[in-house]
KOLKOLTOR-328534 format. One record per residue (C-alpha): residue number from 1; x, y, z. Coordinates in Angstrom, 3 decimals. Layout:
BEGIN
n NUM	X X	Y Y	Z Z
...
//
This chain:
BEGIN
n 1	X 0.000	Y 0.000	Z 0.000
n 2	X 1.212	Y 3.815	Z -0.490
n 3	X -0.097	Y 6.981	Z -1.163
n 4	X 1.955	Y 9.735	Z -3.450
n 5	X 2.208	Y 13.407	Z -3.188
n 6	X 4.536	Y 16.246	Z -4.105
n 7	X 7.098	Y 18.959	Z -2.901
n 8	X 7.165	Y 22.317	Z -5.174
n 9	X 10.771	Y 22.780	Z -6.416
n 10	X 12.423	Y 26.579	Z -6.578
n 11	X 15.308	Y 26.333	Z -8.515
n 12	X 16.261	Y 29.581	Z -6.452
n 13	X 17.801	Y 27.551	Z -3.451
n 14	X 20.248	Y 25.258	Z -5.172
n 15	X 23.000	Y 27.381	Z -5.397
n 16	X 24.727	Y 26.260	Z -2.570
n 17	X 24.762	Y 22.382	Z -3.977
n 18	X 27.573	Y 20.821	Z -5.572
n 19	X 24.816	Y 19.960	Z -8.677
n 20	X 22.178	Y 23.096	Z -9.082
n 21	X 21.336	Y 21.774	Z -12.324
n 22	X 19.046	Y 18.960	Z -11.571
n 23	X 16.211	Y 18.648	Z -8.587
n 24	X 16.691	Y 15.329	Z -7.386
n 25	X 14.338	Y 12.568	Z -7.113
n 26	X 13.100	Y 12.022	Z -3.358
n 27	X 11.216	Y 8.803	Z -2.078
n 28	X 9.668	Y 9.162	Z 1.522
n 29	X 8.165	Y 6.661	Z 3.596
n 30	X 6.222	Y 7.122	Z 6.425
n 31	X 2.948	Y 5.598	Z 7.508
n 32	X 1.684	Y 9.071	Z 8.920
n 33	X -0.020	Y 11.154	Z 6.475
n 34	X 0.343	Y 14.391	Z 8.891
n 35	X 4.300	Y 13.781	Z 8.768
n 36	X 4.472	Y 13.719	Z 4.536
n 37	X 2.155	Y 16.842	Z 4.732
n 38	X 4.731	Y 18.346	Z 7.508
n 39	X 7.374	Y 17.201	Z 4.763
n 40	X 5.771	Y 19.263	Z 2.386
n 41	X 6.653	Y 22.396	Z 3.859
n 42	X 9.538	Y 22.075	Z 5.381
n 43	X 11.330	Y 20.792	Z 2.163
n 44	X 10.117	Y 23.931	Z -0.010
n 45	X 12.395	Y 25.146	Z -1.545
n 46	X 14.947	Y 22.681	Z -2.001
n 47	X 15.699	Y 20.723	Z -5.459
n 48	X 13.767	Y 17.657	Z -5.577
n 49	X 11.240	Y 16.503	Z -7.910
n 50	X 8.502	Y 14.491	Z -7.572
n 51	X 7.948	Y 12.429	Z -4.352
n 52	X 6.226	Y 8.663	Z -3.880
n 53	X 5.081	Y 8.790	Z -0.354
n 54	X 4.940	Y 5.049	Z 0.949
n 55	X 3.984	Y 3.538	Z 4.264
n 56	X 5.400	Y 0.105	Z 3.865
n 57	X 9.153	Y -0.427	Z 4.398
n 58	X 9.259	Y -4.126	Z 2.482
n 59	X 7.589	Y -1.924	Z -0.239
n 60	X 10.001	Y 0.801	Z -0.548
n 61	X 12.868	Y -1.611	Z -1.574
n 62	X 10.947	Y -3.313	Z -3.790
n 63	X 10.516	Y -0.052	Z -5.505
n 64	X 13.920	Y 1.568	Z -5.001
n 65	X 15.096	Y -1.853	Z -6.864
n 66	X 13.232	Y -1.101	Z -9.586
n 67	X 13.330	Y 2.985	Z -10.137
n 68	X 15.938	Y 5.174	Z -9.379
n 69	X 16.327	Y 7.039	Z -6.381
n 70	X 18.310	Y 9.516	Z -5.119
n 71	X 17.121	Y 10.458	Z -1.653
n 72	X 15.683	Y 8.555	Z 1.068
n 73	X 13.311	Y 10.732	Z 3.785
n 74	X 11.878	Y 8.065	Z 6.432
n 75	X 9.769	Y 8.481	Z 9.081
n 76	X 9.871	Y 6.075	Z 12.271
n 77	X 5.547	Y 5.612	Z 11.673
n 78	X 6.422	Y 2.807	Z 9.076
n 79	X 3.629	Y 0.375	Z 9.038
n 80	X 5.011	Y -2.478	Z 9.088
n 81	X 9.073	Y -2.454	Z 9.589
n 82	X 11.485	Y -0.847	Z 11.583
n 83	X 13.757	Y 2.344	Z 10.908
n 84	X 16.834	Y -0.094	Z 11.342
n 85	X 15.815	Y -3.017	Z 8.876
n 86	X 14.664	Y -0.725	Z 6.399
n 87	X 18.341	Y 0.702	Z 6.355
n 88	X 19.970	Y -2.609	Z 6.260
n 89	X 17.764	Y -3.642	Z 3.557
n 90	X 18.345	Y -0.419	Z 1.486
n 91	X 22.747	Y -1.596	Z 2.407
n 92	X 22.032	Y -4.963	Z 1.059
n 93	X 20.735	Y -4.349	Z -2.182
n 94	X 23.673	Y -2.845	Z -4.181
n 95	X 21.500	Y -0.323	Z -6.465
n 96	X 20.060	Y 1.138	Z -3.377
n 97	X 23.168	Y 0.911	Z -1.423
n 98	X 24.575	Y 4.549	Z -2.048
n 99	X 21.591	Y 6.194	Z -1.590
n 100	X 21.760	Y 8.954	Z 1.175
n 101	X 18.680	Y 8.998	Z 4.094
n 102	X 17.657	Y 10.986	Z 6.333
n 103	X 15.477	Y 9.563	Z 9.067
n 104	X 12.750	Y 11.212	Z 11.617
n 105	X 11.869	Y 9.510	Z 14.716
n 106	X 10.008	Y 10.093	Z 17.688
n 107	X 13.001	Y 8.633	Z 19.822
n 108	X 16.692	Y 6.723	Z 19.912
n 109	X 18.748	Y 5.333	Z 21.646
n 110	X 22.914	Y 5.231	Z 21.872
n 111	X 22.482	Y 1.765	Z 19.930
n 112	X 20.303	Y 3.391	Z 17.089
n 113	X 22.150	Y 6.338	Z 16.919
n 114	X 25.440	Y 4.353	Z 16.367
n 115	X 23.582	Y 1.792	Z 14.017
n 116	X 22.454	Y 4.785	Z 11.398
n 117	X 25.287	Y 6.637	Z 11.641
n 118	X 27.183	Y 3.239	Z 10.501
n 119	X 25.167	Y 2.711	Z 8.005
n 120	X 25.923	Y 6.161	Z 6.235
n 121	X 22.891	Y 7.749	Z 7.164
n 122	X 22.687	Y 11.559	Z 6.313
n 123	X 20.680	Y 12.750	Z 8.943
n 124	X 18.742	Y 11.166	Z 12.169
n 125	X 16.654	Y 14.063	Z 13.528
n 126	X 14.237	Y 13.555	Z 16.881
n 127	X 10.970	Y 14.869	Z 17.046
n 128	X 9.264	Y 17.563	Z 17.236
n 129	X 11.701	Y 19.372	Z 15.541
n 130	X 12.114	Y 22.932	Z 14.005
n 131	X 11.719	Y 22.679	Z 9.634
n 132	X 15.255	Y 24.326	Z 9.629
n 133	X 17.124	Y 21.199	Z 11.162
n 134	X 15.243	Y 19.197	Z 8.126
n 135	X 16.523	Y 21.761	Z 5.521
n 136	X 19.666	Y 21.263	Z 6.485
n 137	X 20.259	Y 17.432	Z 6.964
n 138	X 18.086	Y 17.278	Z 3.365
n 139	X 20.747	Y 19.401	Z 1.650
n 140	X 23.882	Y 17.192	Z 3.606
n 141	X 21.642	Y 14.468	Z 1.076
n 142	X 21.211	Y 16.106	Z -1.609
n 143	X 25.271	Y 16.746	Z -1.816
n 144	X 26.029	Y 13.151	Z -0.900
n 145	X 23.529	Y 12.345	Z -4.325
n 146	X 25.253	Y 14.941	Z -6.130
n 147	X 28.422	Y 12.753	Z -4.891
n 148	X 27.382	Y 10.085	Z -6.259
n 149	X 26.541	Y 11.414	Z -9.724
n 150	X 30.427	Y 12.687	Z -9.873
n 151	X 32.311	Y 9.582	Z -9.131
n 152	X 29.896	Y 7.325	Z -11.393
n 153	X 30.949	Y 9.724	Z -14.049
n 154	X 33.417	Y 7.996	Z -15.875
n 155	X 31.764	Y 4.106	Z -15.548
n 156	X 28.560	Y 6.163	Z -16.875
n 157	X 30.508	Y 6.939	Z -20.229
n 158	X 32.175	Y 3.789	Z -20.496
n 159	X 28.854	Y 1.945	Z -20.135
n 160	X 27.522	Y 4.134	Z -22.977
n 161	X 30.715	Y 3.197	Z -25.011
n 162	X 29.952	Y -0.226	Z -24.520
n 163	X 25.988	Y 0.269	Z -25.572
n 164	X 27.070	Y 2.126	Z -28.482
n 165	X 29.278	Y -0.711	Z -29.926
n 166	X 32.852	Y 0.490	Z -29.285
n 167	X 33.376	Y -2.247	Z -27.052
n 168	X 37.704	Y -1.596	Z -26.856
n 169	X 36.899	Y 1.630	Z -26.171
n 170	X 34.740	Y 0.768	Z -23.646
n 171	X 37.285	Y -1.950	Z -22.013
n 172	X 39.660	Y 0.881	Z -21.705
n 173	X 38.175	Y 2.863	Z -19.860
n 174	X 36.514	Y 0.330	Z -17.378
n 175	X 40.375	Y -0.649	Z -16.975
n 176	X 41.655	Y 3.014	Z -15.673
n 177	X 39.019	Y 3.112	Z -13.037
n 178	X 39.810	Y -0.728	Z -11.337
n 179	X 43.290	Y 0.427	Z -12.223
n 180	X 43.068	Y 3.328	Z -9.116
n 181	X 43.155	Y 0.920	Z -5.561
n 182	X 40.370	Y 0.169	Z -3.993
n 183	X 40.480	Y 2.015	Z -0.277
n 184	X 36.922	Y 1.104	Z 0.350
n 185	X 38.432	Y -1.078	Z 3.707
n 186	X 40.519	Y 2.353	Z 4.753
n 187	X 37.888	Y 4.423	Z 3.940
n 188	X 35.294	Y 1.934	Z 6.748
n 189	X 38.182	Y 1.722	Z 9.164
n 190	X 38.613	Y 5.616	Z 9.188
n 191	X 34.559	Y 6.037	Z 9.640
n 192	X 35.021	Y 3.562	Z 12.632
n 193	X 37.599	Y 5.578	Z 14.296
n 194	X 35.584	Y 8.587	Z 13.835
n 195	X 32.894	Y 7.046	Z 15.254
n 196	X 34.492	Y 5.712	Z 18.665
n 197	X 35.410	Y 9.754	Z 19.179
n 198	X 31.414	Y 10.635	Z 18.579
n 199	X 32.715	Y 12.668	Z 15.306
n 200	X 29.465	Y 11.662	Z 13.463
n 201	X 29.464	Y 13.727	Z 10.633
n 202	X 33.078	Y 12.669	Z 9.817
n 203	X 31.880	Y 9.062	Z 10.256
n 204	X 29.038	Y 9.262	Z 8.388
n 205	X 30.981	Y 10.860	Z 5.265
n 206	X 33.401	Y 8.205	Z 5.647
n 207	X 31.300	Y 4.950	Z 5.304
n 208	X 29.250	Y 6.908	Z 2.257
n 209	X 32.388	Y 7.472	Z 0.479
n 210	X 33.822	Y 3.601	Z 1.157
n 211	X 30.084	Y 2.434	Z -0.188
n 212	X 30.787	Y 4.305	Z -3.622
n 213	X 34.335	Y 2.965	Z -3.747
n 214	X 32.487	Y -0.624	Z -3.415
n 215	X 29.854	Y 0.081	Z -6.042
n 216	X 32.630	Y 1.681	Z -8.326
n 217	X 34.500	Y -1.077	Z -8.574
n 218	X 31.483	Y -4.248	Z -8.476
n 219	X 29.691	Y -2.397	Z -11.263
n 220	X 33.127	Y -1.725	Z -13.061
n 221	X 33.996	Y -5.414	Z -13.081
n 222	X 30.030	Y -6.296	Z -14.110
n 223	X 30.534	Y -4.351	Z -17.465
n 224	X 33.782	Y -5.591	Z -18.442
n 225	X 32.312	Y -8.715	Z -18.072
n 226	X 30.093	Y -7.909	Z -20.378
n 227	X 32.380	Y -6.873	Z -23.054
n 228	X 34.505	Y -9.377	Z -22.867
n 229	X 31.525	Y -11.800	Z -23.363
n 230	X 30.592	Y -9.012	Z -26.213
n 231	X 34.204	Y -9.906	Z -27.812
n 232	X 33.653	Y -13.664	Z -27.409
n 233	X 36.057	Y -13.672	Z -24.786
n 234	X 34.310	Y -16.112	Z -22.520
n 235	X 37.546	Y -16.537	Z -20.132
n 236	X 37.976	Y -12.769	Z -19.321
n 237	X 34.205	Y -12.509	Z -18.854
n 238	X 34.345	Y -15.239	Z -16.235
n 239	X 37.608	Y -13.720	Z -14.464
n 240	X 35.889	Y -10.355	Z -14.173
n 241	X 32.159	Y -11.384	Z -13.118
n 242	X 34.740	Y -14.013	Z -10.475
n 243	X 36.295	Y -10.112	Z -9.729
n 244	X 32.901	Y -8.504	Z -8.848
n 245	X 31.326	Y -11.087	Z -6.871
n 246	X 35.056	Y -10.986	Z -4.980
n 247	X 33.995	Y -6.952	Z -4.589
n 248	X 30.640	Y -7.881	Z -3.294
n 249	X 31.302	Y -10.139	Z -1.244
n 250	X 33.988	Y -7.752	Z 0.629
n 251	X 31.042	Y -5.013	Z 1.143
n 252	X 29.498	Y -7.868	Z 3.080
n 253	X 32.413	Y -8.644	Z 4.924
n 254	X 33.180	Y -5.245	Z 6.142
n 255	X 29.454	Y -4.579	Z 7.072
n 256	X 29.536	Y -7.411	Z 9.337
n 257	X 32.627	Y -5.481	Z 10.814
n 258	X 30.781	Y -2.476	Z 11.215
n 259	X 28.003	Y -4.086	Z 12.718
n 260	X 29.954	Y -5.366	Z 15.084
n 261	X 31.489	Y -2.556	Z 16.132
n 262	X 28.777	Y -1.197	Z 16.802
n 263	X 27.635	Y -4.100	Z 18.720
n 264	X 30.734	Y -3.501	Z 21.050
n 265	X 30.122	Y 0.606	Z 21.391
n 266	X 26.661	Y -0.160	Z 22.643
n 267	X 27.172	Y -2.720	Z 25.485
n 268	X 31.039	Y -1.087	Z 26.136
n 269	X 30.431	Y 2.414	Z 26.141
n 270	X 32.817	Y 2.838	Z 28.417
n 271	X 35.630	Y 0.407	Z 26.561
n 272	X 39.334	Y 2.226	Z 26.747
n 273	X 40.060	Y 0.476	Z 23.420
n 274	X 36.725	Y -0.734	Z 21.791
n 275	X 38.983	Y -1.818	Z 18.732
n 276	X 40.831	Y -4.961	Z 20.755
n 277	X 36.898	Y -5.821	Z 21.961
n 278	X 35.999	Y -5.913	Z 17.683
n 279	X 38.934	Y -7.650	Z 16.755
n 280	X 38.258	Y -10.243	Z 19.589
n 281	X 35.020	Y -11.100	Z 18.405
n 282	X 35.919	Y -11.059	Z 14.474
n 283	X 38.914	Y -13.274	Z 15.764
n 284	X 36.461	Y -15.840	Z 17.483
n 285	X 34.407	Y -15.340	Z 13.727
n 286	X 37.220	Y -16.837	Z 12.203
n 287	X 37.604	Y -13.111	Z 10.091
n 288	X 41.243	Y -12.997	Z 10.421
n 289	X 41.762	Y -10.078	Z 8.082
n 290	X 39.237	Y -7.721	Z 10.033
n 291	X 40.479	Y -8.886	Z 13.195
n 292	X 44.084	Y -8.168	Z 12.271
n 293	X 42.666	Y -4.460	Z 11.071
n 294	X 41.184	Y -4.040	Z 14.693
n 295	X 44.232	Y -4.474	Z 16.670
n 296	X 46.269	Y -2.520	Z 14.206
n 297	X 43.583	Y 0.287	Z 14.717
n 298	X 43.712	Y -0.904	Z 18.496
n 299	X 47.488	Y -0.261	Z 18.941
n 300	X 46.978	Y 2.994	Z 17.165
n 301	X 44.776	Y 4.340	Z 19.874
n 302	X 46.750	Y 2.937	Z 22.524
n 303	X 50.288	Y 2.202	Z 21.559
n 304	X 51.227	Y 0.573	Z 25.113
n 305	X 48.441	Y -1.815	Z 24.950
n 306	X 50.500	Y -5.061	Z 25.127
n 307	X 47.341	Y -7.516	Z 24.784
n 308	X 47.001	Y -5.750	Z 21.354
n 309	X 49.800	Y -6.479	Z 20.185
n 310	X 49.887	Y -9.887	Z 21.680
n 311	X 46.584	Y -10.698	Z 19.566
n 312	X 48.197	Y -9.016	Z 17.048
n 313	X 50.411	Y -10.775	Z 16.524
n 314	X 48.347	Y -14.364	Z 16.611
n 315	X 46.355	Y -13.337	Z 14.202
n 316	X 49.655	Y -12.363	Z 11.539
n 317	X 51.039	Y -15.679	Z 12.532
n 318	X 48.161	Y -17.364	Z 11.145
n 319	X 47.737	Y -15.409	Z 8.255
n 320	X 51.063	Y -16.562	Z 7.314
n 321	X 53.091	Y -13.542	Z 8.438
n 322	X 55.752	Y -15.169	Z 10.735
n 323	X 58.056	Y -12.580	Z 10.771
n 324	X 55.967	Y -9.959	Z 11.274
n 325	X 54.739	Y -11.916	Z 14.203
n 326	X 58.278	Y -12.466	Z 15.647
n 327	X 58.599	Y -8.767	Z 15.963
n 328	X 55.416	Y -8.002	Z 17.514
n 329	X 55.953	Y -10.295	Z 20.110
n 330	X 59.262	Y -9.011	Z 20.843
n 331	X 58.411	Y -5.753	Z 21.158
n 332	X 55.397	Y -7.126	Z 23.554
n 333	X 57.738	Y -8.575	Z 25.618
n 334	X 60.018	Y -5.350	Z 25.320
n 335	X 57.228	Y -3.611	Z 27.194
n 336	X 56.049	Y -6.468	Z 29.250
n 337	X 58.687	Y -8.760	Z 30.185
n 338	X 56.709	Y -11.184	Z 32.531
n 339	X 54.240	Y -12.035	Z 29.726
n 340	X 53.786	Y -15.908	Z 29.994
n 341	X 51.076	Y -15.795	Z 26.987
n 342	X 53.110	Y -14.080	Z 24.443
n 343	X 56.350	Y -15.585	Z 25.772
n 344	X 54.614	Y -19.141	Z 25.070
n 345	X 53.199	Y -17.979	Z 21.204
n 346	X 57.159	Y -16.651	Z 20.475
n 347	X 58.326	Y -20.157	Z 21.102
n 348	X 55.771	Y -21.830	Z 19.372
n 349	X 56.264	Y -19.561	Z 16.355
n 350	X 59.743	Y -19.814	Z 15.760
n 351	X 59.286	Y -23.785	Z 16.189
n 352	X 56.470	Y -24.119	Z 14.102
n 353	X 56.165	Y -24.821	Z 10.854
n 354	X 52.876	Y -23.145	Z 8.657
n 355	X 52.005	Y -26.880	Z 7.575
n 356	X 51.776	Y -27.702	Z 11.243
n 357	X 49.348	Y -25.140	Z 12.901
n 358	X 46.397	Y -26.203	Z 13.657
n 359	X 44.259	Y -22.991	Z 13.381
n 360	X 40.995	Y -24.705	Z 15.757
n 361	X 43.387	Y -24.483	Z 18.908
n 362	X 44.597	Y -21.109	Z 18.459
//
């Protein structure tokens, strides 16, 4: 079920946006018809075109899927959903993914708070609240879409390339953006960090930015797929669609990190080093690459922290980096001579061979 409406556009108030040239498209959901019509006003004057007001948060990503979007406005009356799921469900679709939100609610908590911020969200604004605190978290949107239009740029031509025939052409220029590295995992880890000090806005501009990296690259690798299969180059098709599901399957993976992260701020909020608590559970997950991100962040914040470096240096050990191991354990016992745990692990990796570890007992 929904019901549709509209918000008047002035062209007059888009100066200040990184794209004045184009009102963007707005979707709202909310199951109370009051709050669309309070919408209404407060958003005059903005750029965005014409509105689909819905009150059912399964059928908002159904359509989202299916038409494009560029900003989300949500209400916390949804019929039949919560704010939360409806943002993870918008995360887990990757043509809704990027799309900025802003989000009103009659209440939050510390966990909620943490939760949208994580999940890029543009704005989470507690009512009753004055139409000027709207304006502006709409227009923090409204840049983030104009964002988004700029760094799809170039994969926008070189799809058109492609659908225009001039399929080298096209190849080329998919090739110089995965050429650029992917710091979608630096870009997350940053947002963490920023959101452990309560820097929100930093945060929140952080994990937006890794999510485009993400999409960037997955839809990159999805088109030159495509022309190699175009060129009857079934091999290189098959490497690059193996590339993007690689890329996809990383957003999920460092997600999962964030969610757990947040997990940890919520029932530690008073943790001196909430990044040895993440990399301790993503250890225990078997997610040896996020965990050995955590205590590097984790010795960053607290470069005496011993224990870091201790688990630190288990979790390079298994990941094949004995050396690396060897020193962080030395310089763990440098600080903390009587350290029975990590005098034990240097032993057993200088004795050890690789082919002998048996990763279930670590």
């Amino acid at each position: 079920m929904y019901f549709t409406t509209e918000i008047k556009v002035s062209s007059a108030s888009t100066q200040n946006l990184q794209s004045p040239q184009a009102a963007k498209s707005l979707l709202v959901v909310a199951g109370d018809r009051e709050q669309i019509k309070r919408y209404a006003s407060d958003l005059k004057g903005l750029p965005l075109k014409l509105v689909r007001a819905m009150d059912s948060g399964p059928a908002a990503l159904k359509y989202v899927a299916s038409y494009p979007i560029d900003v989300v406005l949500c209400d916390s009356s949804l019929v039949d959903t919560d704010l939360i799921a409806f943002l993870r469900g918008l995360k887990q679709n990757p043509s809704s993914r990027q799309i900025p939100v802003v989000i009103t609610a009659e209440s939050a908590d510390r966990r909620m708070l943490l939760q949208a911020v994580s999940m890029g969200c543009a704005g989470l604004i507690l009512k009753p609240y004055q139409g000027a605190t709207l304006h502006k978290h709409m227009s923090t949107a409204l840049n983030m879409a104009a964002g988004n239009e700029q760094e799809a740029g170039g994969l926008r031509q070189a799809k058109d390339l492609l659908a225009s025939g001039h399929v080298d052409d096209a190849i080329r220029e998919f090739e110089d953006i995965v050429r650029t590295q992917d710091q979608s995992e630096a870009y997350y880890m940053q947002g963490l960090e920023h959101l452990r000090k309560g820097e929100y806005g930093e945060a929140i501009a952080c994990f937006h930015k890794a999510v485009q990296i993400n999409t960037l690259f997955a839809e990159a690798y999805e088109a030159m797929a495509r022309a190699f299969e175009a060129k009857g180059d079934r091999q290189s098709s098959r490497l690059f669609l193996k590339k993007a599901a690689q890329v996809h399957a990383e957003f999920q993976r460092l997600e999962q990190v964030k969610e757990l992260f947040v997990e940890v701020m919520a029932e530690e909020p008073d943790a001196e080093n909430p990044f040895l608590l993440l990399g301790n559970k993503l250890y225990n997950g078997r997610d040896f690459q996020g965990a050995a991100q955590a205590y590097e962040n984790a010795i960053k914040l607290n470069p005496n922290d011993a224990w870091a470096r201790f688990h630190l240096a288990r979790v390079r050990w298994m990941l094949g980096h004995r050396n690396k191991a060897v020193e962080l354990l030395e310089s763990c016992l440098a600080m903390r001579p009587d350290f029975p745990e990590a005098q034990r692990l240097l032993i057993q990796v200088k004795n050890t061979s690789w082919a002998t570890i048996d990763t279930e007992r670590l």
